[in-house]
C-alpha positions in Angstrom: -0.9 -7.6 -19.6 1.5 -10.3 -19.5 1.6 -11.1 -15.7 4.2 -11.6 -12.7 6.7 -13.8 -12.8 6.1 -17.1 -11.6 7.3 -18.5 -8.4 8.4 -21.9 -9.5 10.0 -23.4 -12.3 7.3 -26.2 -12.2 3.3 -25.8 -14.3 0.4 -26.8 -13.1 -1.3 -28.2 -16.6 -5.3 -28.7 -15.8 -8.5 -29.1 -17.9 -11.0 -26.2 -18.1 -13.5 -28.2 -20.6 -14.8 -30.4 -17.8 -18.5 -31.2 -19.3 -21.9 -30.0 -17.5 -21.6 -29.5 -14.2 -18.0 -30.8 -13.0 -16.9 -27.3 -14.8 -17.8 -24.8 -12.3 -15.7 -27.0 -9.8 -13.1 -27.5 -11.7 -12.2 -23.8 -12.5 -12.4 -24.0 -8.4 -9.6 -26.4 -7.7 -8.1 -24.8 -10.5 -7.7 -21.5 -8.7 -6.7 -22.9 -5.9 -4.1 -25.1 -7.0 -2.7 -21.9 -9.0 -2.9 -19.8 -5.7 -0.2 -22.8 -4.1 3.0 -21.5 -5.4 2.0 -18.3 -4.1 1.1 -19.4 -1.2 4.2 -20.7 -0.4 6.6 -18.1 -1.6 4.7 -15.9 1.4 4.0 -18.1 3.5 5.3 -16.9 7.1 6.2 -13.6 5.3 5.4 -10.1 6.1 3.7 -8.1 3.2 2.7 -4.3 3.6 -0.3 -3.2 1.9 -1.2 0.5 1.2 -4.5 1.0 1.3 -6.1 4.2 0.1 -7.4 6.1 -2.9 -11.7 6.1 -4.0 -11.6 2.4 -2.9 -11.7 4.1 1.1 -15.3 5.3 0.8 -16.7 2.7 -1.4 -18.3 0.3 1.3 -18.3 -2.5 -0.5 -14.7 -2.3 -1.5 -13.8 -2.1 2.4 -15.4 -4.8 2.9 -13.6 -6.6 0.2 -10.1 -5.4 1.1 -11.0 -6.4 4.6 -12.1 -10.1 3.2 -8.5 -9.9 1.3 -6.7 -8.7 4.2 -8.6 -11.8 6.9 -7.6 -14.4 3.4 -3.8 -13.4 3.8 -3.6 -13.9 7.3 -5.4 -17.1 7.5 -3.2 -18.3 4.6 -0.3 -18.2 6.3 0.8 -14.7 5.6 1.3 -11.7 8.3 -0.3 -8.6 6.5 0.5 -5.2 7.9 -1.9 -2.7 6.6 -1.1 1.0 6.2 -3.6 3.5 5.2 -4.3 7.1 4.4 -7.0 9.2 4.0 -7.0 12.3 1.7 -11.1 11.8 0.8 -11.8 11.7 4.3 -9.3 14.4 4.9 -10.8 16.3 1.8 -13.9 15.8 3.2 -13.4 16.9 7.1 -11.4 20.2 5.7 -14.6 21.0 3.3 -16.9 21.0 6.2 -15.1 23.3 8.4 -13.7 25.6 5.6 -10.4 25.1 5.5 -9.5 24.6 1.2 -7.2 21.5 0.0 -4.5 22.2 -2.2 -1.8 20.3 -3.3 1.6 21.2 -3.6 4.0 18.9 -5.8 1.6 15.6 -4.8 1.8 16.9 -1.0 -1.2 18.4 0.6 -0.4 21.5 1.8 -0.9 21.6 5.6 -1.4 24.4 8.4 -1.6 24.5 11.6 -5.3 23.7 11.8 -5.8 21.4 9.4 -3.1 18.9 10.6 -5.0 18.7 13.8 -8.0 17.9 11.3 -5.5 15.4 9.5 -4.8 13.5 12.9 -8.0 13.0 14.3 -9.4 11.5 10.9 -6.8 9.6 10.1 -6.5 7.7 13.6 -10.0 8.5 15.3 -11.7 8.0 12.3 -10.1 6.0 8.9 -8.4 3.4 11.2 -11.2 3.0 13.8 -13.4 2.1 10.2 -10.8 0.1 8.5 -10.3 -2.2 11.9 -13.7 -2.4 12.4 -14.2 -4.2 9.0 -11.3 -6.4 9.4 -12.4 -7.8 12.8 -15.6 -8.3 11.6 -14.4 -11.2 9.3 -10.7 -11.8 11.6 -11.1 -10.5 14.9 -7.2 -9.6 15.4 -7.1 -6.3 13.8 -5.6 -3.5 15.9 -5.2 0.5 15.3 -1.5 2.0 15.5 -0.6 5.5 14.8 2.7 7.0 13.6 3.3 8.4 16.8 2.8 5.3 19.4 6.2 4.3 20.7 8.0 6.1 18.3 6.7 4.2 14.9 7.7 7.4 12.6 9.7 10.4 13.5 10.2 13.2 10.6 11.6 16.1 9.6 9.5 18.9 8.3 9.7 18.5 4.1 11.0 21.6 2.7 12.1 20.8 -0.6 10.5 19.2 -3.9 11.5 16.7 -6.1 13.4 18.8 -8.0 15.0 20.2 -4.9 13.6 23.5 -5.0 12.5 25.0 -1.5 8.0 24.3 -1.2 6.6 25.5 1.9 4.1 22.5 2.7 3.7 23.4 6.2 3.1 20.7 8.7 4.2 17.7 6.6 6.6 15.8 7.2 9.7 13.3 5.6 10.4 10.3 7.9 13.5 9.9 9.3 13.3 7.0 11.1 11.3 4.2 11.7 11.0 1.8 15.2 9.1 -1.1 13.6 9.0 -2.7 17.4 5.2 -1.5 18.0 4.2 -3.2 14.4 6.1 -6.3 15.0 5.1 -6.9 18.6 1.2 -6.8 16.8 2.7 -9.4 14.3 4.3 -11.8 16.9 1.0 -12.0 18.9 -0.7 -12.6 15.6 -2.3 -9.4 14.9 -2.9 -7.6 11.5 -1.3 -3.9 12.3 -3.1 -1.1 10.6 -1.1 1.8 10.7 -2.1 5.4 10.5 0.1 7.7 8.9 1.0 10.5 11.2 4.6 10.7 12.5 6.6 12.8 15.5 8.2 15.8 14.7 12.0 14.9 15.7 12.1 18.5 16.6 9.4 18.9 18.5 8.2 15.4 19.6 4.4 16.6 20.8 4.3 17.7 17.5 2.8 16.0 14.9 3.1 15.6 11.0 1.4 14.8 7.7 3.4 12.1 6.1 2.6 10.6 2.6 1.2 7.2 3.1 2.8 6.0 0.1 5.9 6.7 1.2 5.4 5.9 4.7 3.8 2.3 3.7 7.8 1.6 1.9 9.9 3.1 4.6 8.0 0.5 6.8 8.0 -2.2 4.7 11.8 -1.6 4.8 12.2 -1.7 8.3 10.0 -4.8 8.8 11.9 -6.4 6.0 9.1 -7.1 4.3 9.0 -9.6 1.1 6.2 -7.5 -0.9 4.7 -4.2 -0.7 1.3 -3.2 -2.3 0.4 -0.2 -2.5 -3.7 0.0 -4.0 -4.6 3.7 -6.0 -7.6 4.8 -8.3 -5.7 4.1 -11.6 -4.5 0.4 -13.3 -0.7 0.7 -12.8 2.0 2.6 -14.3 2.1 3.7 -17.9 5.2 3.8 -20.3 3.4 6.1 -22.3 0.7 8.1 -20.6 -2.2 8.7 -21.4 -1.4 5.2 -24.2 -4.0 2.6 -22.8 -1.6 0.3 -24.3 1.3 1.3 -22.7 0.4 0.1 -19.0 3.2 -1.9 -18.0 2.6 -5.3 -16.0 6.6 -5.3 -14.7 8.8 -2.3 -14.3 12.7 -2.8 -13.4 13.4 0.0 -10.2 15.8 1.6 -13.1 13.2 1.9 -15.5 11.0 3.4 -13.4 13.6 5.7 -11.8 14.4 7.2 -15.4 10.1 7.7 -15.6 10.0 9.5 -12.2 10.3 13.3 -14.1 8.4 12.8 -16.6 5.0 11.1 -13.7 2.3 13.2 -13.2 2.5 15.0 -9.8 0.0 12.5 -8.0 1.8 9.4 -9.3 5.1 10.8 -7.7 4.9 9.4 -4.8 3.6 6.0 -5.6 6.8 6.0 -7.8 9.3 7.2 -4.9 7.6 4.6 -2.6 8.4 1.8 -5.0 12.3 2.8 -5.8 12.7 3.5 -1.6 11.1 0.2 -1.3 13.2 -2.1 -3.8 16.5 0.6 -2.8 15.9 -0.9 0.8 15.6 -4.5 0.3 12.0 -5.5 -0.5 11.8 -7.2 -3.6 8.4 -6.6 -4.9 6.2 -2.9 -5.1 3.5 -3.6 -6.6 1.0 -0.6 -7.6 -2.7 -2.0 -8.3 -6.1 -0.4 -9.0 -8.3 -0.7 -5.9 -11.3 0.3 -7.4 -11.3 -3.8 -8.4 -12.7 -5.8 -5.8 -10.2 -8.3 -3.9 -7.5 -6.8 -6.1 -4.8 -7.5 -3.6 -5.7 -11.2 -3.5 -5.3 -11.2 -7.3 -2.0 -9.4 -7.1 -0.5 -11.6 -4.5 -2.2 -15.3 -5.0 -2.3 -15.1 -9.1 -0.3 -15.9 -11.6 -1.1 -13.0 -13.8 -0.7 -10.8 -10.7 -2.6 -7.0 -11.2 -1.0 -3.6 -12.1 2.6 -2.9 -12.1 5.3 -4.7 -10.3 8.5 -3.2 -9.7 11.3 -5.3 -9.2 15.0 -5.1 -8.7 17.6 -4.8 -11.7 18.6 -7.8 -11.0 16.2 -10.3 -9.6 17.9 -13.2 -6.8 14.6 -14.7 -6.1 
């Protein structure tokens, strides 16, 4: 991987081959002083995260996301977490024998199972996912899509390719009131969002709305400088299944000429990124979150981890 860009113009030159026992220490200060730049590039900056995938059940990995999450706020950053839920989901649907299936990367969802969707995803994921975040910061606070009009949608009728999919209760956002969020931020609160939005038809209605895609339209209307969103796989690949082709930086063009060609799960993740960088964000990062405290080695390193997508032309 050849990493991210870096953040300054400036390098940090330092000795690793400190002898006996000074070198422990010194590959310390080392990562720290590396972290700086990074630091200050988001420093008083919003970043969205996207938490989901395997890394949701693993206990120790929520507990290391929610170590990450507590290091970004305390560095100066304002974090906004948004999460999903599909193994919960899976799970929940399993037990009271309702079948998952997936339609073009979208869960198809009926009547019943929504009303299974809503109550994990807000009674259950997000009650979790705070829970571990205030036990290292205690300013962690549950929002769904539907509180004070966060995400209204439209029922998604169509595929990618534009061909009519019947994918019952799930939704495409329409708008987004980012008030609720950044009322959270301004008391300095980390937001974690669930994904469930108001039918704009029938507002005591609610949707399914992919978190991936919800995560960017948010990080849009916050303005955010970075979004990450964190899967079960290592990034994007030029040449899937080529190991060797995993690409550490992507232009949005690049990746927009990929899009057909993405397997259906990685569809999303790829729309999220181009809607992302299309409205103003400048980074979309997609990182494995099977890796412990990968978010703190996308953000604070110089390498960075998995595939960043960036803007045809970068301003800064």
């Amino acid at each position: 991987m050849t990493g991210h860009s870096d953040p300054t113009s400036d390098t940090v030159s330092s000795s690793t081959d400190a002898p006996g026992v000074l070198a422990a220490p010194t590959a310390k200060v080392e990562t720290l002083i590396e972290a700086l730049p990074w630091m200050q590039r988001y420093h008083g900056e919003i970043v969205v995260v996207k938490f989901g995938g395997n890394a949701m059940v693993d206990p120790e990995l929520i507990d290391a996301f929610a170590e990450d999450i507590a290091f970004l706020r305390h560095a100066g950053v304002r974090p906004v977490v948004v999460h999903g839920g599909g193994p919960h989901i899976s799970r929940m649907l399993d037990r009271v024998g309702i079948a998952s299936e997936f339609r073009a990367g979208y869960r198809y969802t009926n009547a019943e199972a929504i009303e299974i969707v809503r109550m994990v995803l807000g009674g259950q994921v997000a009650r979790e996912l705070v829970a571990a975040i205030n036990e290292v910061a205690p300013v962690a606070t549950g929002i769904s899509g539907e509180d004070a009009g966060l995400f209204q949608a439209r029922r998604k009728t169509h595929d990618q390719a534009g061909e009519p999919i019947d994918l019952g209760y799930v939704g495409e956002i329409e708008s987004v009131n980012p008030n609720v969020v950044l009322a959270d931020l301004a008391a300095g609160r980390i937001p974690v969002v669930s994904t469930i939005a108001s039918d704009i038809n029938q507002p005591r209605k609610a949707l399914n709305i992919n978190a991936d895609r919800a995560a960017a339209a948010l990080a849009v209307a916050l303005g955010a400088k970075k979004l990450v969103m964190l899967t079960d796989v290592e990034g994007l690949y030029r040449n899937w299944p080529d190991p060797n082709s995993l690409a550490s930086t992507i232009t949005v063009g690049e990746l927009r000429a990929m899009l057909p060609n993405l397997a259906a799960g990685m569809i999303p993740k790829a729309q999220a990124c181009i809607e992302a960088i299309d409205g103003g964000v400048m980074r979309a990062t997609i990182i494995d979150g099977r890796e412990p405290h990968a978010t703190l080695l996308e953000i604070f390193t110089t390498d960075g981890f998995g595939t960043e997508v960036t803007p045809d032309t970068i301003d800064s």
